[in-house]
KOLGU-4560 file (N, C-alpha, C; in nm, 3 decimals, padded with zeros to 5 digits):
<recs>
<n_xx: 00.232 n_yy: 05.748 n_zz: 09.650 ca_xx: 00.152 ca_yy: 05.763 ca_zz: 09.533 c_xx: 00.178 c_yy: 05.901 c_zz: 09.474 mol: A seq: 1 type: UNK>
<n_xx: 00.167 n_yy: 05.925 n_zz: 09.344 ca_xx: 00.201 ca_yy: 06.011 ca_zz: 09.312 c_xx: 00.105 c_yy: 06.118 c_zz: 09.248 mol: A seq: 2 type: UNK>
<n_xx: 00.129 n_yy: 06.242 n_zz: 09.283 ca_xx: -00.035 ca_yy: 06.322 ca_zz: 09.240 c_xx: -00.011 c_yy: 06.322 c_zz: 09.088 mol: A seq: 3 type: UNK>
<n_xx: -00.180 n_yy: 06.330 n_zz: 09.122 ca_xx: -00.230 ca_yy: 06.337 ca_zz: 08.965 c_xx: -00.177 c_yy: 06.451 c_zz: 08.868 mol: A seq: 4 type: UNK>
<n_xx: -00.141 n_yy: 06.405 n_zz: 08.739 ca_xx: -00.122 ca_yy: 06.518 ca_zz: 08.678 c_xx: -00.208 c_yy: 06.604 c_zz: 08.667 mol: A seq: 5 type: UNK>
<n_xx: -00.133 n_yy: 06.777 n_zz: 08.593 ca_xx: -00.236 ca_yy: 06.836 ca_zz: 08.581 c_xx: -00.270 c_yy: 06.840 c_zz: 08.427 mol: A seq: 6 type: UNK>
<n_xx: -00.365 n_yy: 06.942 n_zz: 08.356 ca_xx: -00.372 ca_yy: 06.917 ca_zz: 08.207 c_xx: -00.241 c_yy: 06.979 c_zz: 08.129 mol: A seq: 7 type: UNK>
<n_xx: -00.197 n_yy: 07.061 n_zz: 08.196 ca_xx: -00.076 ca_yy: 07.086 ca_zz: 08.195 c_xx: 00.046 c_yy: 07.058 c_zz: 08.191 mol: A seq: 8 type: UNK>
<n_xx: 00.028 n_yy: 06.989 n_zz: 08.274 ca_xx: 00.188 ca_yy: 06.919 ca_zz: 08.291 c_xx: 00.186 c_yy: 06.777 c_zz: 08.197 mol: A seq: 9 type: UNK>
<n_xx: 00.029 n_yy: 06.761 n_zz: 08.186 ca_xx: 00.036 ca_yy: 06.620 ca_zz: 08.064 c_xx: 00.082 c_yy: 06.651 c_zz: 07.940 mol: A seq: 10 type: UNK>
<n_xx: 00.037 n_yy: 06.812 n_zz: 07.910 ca_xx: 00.044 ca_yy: 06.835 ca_zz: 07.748 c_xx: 00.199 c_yy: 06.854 c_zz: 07.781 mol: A seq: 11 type: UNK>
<n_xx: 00.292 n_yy: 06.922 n_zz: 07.861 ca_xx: 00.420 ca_yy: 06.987 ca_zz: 07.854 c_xx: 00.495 c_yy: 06.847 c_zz: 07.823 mol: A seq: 12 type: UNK>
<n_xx: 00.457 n_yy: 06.668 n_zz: 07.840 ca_xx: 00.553 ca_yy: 06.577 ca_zz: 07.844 c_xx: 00.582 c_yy: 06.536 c_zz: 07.652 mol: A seq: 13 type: UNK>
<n_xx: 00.495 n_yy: 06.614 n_zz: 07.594 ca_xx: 00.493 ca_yy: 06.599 ca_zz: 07.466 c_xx: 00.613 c_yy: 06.712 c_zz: 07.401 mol: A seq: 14 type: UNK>
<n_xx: 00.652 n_yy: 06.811 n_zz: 07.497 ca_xx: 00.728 ca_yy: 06.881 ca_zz: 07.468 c_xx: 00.871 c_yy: 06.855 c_zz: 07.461 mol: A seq: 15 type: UNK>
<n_xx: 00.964 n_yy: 06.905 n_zz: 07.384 ca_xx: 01.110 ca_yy: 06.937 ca_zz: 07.459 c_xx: 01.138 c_yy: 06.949 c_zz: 07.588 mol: A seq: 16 type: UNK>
<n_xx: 01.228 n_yy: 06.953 n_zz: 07.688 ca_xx: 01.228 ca_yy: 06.995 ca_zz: 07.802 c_xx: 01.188 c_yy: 07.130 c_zz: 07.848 mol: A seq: 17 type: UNK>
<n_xx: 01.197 n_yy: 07.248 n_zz: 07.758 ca_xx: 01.155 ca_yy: 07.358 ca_zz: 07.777 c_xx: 00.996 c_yy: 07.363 c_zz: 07.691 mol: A seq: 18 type: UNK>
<n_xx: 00.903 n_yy: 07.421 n_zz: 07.834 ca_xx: 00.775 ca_yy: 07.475 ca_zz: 07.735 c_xx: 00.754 c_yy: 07.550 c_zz: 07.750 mol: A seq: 19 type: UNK>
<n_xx: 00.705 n_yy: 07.616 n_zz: 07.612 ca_xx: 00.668 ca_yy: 07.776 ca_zz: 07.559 c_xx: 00.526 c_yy: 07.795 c_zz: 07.663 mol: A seq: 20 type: UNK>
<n_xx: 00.485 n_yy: 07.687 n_zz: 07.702 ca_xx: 00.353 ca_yy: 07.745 ca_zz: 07.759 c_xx: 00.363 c_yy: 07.813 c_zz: 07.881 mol: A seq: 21 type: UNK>
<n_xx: 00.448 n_yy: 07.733 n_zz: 07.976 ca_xx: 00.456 ca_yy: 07.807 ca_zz: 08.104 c_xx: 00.655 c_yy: 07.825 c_zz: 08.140 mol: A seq: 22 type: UNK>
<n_xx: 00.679 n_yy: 07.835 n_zz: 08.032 ca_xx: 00.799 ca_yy: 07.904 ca_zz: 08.013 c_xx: 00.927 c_yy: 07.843 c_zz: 08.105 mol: A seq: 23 type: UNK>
<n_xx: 00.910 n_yy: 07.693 n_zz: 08.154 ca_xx: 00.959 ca_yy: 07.715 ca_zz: 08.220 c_xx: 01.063 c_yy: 07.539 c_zz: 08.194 mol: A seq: 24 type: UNK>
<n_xx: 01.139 n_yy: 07.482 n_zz: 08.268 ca_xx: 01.210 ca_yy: 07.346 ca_zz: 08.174 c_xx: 01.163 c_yy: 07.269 c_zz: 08.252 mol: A seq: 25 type: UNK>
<n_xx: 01.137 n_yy: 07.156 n_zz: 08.181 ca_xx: 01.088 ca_yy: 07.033 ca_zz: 08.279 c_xx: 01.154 c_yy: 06.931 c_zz: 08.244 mol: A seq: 26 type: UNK>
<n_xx: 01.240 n_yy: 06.863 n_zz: 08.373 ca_xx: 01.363 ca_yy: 06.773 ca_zz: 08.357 c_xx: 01.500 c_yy: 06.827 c_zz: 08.357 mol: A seq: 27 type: UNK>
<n_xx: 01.548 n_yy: 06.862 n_zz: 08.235 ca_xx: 01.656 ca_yy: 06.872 ca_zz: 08.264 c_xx: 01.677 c_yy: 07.031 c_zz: 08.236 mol: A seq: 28 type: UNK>
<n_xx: 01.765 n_yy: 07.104 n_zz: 08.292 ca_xx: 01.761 ca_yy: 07.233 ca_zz: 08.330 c_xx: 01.919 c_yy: 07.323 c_zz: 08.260 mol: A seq: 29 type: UNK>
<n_xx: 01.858 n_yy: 07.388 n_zz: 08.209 ca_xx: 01.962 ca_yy: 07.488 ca_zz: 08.110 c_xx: 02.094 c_yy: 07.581 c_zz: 08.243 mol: A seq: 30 type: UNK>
<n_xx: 02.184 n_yy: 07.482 n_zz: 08.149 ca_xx: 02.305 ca_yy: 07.577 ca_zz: 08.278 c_xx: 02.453 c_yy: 07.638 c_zz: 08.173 mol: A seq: 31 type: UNK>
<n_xx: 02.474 n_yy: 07.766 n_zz: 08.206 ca_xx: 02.574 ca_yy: 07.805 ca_zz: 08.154 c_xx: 02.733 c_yy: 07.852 c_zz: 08.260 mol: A seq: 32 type: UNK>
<n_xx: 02.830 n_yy: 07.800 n_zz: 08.194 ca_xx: 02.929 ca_yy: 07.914 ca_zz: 08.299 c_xx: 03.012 c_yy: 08.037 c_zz: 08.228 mol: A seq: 33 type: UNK>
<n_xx: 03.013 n_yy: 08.134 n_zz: 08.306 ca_xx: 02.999 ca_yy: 08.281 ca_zz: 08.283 c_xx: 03.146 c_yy: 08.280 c_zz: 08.350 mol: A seq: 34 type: UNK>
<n_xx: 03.222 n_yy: 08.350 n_zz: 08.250 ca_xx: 03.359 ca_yy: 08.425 ca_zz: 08.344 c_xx: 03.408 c_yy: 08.551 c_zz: 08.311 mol: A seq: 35 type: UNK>
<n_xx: 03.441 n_yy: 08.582 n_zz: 08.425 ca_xx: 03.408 ca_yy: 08.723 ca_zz: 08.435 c_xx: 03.533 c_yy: 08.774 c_zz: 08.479 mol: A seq: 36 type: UNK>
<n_xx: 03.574 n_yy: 08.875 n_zz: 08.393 ca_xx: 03.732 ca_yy: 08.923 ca_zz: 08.428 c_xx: 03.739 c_yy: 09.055 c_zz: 08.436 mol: A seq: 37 type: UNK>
<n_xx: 03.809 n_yy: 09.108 n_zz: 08.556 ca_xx: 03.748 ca_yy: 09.207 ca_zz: 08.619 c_xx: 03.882 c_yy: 09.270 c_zz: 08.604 mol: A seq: 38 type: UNK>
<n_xx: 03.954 n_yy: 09.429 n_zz: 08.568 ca_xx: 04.087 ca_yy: 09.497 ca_zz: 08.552 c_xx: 04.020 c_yy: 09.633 c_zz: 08.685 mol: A seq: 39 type: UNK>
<n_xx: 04.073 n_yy: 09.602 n_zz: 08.781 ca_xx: 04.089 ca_yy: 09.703 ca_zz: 08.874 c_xx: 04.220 c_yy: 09.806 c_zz: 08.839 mol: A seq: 40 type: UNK>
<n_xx: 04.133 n_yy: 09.981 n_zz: 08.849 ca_xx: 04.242 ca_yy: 10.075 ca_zz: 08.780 c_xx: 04.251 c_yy: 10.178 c_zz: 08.940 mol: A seq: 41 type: UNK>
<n_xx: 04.352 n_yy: 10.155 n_zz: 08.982 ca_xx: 04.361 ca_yy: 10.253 ca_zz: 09.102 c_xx: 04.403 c_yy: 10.390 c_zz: 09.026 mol: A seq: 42 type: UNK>
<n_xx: 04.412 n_yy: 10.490 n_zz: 09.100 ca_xx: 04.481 ca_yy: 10.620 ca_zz: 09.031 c_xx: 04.601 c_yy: 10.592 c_zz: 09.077 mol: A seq: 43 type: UNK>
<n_xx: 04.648 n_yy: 10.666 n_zz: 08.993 ca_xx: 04.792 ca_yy: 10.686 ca_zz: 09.029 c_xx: 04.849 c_yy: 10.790 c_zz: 09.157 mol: A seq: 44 type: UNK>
<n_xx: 04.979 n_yy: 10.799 n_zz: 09.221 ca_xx: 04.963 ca_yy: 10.894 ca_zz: 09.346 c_xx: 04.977 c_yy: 11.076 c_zz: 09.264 mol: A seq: 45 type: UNK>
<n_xx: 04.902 n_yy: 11.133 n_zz: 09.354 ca_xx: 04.943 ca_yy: 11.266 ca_zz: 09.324 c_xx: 05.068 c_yy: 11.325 c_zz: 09.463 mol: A seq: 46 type: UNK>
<n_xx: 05.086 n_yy: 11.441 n_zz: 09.437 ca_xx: 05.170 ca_yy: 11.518 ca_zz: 09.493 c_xx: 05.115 c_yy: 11.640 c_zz: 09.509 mol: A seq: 47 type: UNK>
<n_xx: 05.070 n_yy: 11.647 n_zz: 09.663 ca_xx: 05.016 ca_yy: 11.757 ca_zz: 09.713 c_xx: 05.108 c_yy: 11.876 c_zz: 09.798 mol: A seq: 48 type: UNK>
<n_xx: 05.125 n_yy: 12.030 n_zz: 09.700 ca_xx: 05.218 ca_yy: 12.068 ca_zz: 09.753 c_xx: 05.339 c_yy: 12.076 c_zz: 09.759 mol: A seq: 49 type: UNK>
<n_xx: 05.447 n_yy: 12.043 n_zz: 09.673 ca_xx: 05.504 ca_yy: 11.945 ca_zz: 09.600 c_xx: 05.581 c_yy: 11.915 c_zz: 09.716 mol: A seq: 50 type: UNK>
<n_xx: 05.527 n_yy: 11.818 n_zz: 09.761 ca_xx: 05.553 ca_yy: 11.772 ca_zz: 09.959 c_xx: 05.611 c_yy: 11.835 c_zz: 10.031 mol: A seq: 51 type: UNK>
<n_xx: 05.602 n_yy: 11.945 n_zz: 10.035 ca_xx: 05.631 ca_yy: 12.063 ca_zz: 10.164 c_xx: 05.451 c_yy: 12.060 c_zz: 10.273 mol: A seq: 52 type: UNK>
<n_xx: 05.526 n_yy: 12.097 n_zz: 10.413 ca_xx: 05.421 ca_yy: 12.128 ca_zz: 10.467 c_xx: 05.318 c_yy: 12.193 c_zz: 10.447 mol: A seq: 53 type: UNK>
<n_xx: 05.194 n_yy: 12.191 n_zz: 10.427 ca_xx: 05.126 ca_yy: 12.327 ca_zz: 10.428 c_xx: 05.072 c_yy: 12.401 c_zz: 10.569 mol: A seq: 54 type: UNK>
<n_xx: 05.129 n_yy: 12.523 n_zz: 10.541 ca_xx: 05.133 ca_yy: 12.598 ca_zz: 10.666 c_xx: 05.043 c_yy: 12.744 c_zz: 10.627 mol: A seq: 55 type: UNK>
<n_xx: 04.944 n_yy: 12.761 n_zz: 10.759 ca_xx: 04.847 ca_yy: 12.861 ca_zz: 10.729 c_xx: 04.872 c_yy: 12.948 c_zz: 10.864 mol: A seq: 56 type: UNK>
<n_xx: 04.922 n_yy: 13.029 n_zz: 10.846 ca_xx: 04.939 ca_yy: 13.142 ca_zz: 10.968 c_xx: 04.776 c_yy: 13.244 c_zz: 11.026 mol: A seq: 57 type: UNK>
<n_xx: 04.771 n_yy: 13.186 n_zz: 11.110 ca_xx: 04.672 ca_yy: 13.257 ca_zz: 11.211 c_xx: 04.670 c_yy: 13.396 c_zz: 11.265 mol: A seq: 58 type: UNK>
<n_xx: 04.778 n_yy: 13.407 n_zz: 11.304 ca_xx: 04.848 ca_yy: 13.520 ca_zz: 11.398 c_xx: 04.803 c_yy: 13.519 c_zz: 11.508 mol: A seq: 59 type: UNK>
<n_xx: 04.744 n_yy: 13.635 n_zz: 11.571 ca_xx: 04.670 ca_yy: 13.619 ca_zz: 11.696 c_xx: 04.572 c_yy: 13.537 c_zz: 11.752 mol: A seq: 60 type: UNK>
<n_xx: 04.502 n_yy: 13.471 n_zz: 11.780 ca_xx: 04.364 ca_yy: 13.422 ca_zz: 11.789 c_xx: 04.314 c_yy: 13.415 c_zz: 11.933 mol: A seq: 61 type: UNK>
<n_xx: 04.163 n_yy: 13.443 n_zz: 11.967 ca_xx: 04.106 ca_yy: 13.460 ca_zz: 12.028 c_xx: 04.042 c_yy: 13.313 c_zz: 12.057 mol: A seq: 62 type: UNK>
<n_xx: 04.077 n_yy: 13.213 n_zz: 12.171 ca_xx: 04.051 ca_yy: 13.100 ca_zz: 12.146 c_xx: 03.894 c_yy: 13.102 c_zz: 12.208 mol: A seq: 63 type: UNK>
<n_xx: 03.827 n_yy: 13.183 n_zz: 12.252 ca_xx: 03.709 ca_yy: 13.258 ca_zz: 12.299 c_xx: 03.591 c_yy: 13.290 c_zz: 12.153 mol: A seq: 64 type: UNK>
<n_xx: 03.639 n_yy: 13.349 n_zz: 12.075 ca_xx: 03.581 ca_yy: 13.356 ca_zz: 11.945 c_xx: 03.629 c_yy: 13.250 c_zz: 11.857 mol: A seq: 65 type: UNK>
<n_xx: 03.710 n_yy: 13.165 n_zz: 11.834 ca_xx: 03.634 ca_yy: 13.020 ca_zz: 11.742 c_xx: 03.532 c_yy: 12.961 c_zz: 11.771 mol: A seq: 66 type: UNK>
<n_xx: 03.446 n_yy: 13.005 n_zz: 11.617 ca_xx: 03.303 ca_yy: 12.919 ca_zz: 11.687 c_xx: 03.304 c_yy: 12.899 c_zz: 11.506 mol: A seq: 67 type: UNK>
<n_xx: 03.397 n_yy: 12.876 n_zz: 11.420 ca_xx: 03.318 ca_yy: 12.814 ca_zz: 11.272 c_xx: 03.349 c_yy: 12.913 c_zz: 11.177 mol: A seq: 68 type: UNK>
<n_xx: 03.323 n_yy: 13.052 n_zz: 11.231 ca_xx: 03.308 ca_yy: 13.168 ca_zz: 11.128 c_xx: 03.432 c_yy: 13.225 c_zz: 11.192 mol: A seq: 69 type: UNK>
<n_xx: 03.443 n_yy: 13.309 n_zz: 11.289 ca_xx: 03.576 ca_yy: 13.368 ca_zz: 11.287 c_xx: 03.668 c_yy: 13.297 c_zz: 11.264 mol: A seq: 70 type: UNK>
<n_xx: 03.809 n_yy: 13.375 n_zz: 11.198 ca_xx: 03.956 ca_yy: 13.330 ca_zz: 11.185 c_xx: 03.961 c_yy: 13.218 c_zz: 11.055 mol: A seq: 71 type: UNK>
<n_xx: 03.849 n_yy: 13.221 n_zz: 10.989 ca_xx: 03.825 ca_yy: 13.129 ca_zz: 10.888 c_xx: 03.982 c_yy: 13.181 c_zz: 10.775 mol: A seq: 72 type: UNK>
<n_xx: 04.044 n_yy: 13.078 n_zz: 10.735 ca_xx: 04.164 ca_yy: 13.107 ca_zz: 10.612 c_xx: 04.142 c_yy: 13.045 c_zz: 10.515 mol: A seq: 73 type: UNK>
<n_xx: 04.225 n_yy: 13.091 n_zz: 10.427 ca_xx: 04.229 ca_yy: 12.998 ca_zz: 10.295 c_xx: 04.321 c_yy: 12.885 c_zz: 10.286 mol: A seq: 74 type: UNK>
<n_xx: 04.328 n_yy: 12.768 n_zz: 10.284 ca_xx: 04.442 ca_yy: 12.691 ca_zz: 10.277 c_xx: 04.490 c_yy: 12.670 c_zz: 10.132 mol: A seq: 75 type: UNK>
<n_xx: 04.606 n_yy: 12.755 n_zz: 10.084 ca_xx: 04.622 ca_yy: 12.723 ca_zz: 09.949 c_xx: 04.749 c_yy: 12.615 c_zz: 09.941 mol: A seq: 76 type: UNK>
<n_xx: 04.719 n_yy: 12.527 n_zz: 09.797 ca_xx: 04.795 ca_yy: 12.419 ca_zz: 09.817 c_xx: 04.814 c_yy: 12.392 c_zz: 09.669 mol: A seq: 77 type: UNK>
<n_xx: 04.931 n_yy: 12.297 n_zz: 09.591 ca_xx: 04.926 ca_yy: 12.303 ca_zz: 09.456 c_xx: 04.892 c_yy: 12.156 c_zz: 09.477 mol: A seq: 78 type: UNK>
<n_xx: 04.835 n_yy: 12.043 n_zz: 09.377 ca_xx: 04.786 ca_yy: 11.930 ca_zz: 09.352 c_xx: 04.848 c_yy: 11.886 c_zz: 09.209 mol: A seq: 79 type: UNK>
<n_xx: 04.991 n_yy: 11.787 n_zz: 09.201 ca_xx: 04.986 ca_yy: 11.707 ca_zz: 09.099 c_xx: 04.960 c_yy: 11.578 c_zz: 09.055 mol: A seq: 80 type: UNK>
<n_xx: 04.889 n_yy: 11.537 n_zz: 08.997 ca_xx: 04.827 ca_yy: 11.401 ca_zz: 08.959 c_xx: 04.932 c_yy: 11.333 c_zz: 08.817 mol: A seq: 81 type: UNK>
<n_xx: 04.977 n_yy: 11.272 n_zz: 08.814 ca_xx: 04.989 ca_yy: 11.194 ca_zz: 08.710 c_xx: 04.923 c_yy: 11.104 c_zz: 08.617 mol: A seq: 82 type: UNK>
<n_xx: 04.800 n_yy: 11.040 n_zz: 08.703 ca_xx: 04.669 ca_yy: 10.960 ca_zz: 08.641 c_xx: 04.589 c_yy: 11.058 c_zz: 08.521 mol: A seq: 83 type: UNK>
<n_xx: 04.534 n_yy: 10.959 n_zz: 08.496 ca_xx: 04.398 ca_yy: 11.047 ca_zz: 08.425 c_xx: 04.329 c_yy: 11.127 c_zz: 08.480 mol: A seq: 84 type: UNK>
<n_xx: 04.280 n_yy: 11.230 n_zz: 08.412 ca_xx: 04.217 ca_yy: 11.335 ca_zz: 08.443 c_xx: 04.071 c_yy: 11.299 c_zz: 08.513 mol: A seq: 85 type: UNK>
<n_xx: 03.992 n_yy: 11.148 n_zz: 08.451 ca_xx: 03.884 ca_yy: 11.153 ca_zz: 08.498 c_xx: 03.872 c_yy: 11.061 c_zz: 08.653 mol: A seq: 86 type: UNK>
<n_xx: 03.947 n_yy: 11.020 n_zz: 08.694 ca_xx: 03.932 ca_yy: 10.951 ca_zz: 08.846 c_xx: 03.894 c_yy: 11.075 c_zz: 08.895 mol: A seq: 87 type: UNK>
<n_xx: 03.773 n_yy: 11.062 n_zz: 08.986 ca_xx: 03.728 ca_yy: 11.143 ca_zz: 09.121 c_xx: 03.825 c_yy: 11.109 c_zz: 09.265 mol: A seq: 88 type: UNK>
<n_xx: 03.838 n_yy: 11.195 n_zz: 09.282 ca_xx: 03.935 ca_yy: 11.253 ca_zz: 09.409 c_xx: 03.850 c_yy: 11.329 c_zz: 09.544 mol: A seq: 89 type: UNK>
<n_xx: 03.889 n_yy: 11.294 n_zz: 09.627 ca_xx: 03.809 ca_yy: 11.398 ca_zz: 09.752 c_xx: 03.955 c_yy: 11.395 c_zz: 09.870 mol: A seq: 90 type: UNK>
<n_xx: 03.931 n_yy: 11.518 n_zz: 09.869 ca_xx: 04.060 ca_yy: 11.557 ca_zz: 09.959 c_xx: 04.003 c_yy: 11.600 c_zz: 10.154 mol: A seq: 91 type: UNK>
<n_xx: 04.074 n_yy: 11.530 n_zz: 10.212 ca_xx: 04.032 ca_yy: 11.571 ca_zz: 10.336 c_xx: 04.106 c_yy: 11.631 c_zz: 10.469 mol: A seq: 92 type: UNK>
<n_xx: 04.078 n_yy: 11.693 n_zz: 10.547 ca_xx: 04.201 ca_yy: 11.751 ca_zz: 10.607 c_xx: 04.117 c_yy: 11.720 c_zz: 10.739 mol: A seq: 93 type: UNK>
<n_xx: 04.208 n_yy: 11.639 n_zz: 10.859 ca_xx: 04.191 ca_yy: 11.566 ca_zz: 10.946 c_xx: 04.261 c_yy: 11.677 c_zz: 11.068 mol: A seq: 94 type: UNK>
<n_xx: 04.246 n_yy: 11.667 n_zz: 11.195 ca_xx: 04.353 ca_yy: 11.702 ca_zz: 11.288 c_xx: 04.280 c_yy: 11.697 c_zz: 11.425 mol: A seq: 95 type: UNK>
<n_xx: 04.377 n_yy: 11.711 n_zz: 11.483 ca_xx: 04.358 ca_yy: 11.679 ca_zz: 11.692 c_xx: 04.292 c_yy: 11.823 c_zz: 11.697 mol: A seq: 96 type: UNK>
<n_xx: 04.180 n_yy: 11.804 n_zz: 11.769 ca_xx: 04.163 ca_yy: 11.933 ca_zz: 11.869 c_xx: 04.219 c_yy: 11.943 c_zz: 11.937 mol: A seq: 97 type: UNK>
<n_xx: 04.235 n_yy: 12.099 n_zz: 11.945 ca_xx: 04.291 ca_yy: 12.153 ca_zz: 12.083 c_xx: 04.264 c_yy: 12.119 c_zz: 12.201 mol: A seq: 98 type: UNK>
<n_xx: 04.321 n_yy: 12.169 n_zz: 12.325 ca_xx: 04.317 ca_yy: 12.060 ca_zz: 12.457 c_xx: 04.203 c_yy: 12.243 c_zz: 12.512 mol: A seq: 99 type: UNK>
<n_xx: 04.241 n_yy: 12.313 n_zz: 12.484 ca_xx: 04.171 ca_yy: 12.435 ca_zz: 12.502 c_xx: 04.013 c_yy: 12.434 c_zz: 12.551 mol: A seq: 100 type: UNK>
</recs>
């Protein structure tokens, strides 16, 4: 058996499938398809250095005093990009600890 209507749902059968009252479709149901085309932009490669090693001379070191702050250097390096100027870049410098 089927429940009773409500006053609602009696007035909405006088409607279109969509009613303004409770906003919502009754029967048959609004469907669209959407396509979506997506252009992935990698950067282009740069050239760090213009691929020579980069090499930072220490000299002596006290393997006793590395703790973060001493023996701190500058690593200078040149960076060419060919891409656009606005791609974000983050550069990272990785390496083995010492066995020390």
């Amino acid at each position: 058996m089927k429940d009773p209507l409500t006053r609602h749902q009696h007035a909405c059968r006088h409607w279109p499938p969509y009613c303004p009252h409770c906003r919502c479709w009754h029967g048959l149901r609004p469907t669209a398809t959407v396509t979506v085309k997506v252009t992935v932009v990698a950067p282009l490669p740069c050239m760090i250095n213009d691929d020579r090693p980069i090499e930072v001379e220490f000299g002596d070191v006290m393997t006793t005093r590395v703790d973060g702050d001493n023996y701190k250097m500058p690593v200078n390096y040149t960076l060419s990009c060919t891409g656009p100027a606005s791609n974000a870049m983050k550069l990272q410098v990785k390496g083995t600890g010492a066995a020390f």
